[in-house]
Steps between C-alpha positions, in 0.01 A plus 500: 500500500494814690807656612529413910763718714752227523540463113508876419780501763681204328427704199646867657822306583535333183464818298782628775718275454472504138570879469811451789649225290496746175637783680783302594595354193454845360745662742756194455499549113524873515823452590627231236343730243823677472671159409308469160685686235789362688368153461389585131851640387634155687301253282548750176893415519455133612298467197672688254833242621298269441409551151860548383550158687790714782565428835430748783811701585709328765378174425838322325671646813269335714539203346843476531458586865308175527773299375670593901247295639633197444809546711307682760282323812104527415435777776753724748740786525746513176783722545563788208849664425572784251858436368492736207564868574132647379148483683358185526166600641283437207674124433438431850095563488479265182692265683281509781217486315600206282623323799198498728365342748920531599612862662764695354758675756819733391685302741768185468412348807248232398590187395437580067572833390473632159766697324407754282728667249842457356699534813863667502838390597442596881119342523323231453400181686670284272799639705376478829599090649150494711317462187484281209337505093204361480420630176591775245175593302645770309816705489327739775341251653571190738387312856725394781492320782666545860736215592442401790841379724 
């Protein structure tokens, strides 16, 4: 079958198309080339926990975070307070994180709010009358409510 003008064309844009569609997927991996010894040295520790049967770092504390979402509602804005006298930013990330879909706010004005910490003799929303224990989880950690008069 001898080649007409319309099917070399068909053939010209195919062969296009072909070398546009590798020089894209070229210049998209380029850049996630950089993420390979990164994703190497990942799967290196994941396996060597693995083979001494561990758990990843952080993952008893998330599970104990999990245990908050049974007093919480399923989705929404869940209040966070820092009653102990240190930082409380890193405790409040894993808490955010284990809590999810639900958003995390350093505030007391939603309806839950989680304490965190071992509050002293001035704070503490176990001594404020708008809200109530839900739940102590551990000694730094509990859920209340807001009463609602």
């Amino acid at each position: 079958m001898p080649l007409t003008s319309e099917s070399s064309s068909r053939w010209i844009f195919r062969s296009a198309r072909t070398i546009a569609c590798g020089a894209v997927l070229l210049l998209l991996y380029l850049p996630a080339s950089d993420m390979v010894p990164i994703a190497q040295w990942n799967l290196h520790t994941w396996g060597r926990l693995r083979e001494r049967h561990r758990d990843a770092p952080d993952t008893g504390q998330d599970r104990a975070n999990q245990a908050l979402a049974s007093v919480l509602p399923a989705t929404g804005v869940v209040g966070f307070l820092n009653a102990s006298t240190g930082d409380a930013t890193r405790a409040r990330y894993f808490l955010q994180y284990s809590l999810a879909p639900r958003l995390l706010v350093p505030s007391i004005d939603q309806e839950f709010v989680i304490e965190y910490g071992v509050p002293s003799a001035t704070t503490g929303l176990s001594r404020d009358a708008r809200f109530a224990l839900v739940k102590e989880f551990a000694q730094d950690l509990r859920v209340f409510r807001r009463i609602s008069r």
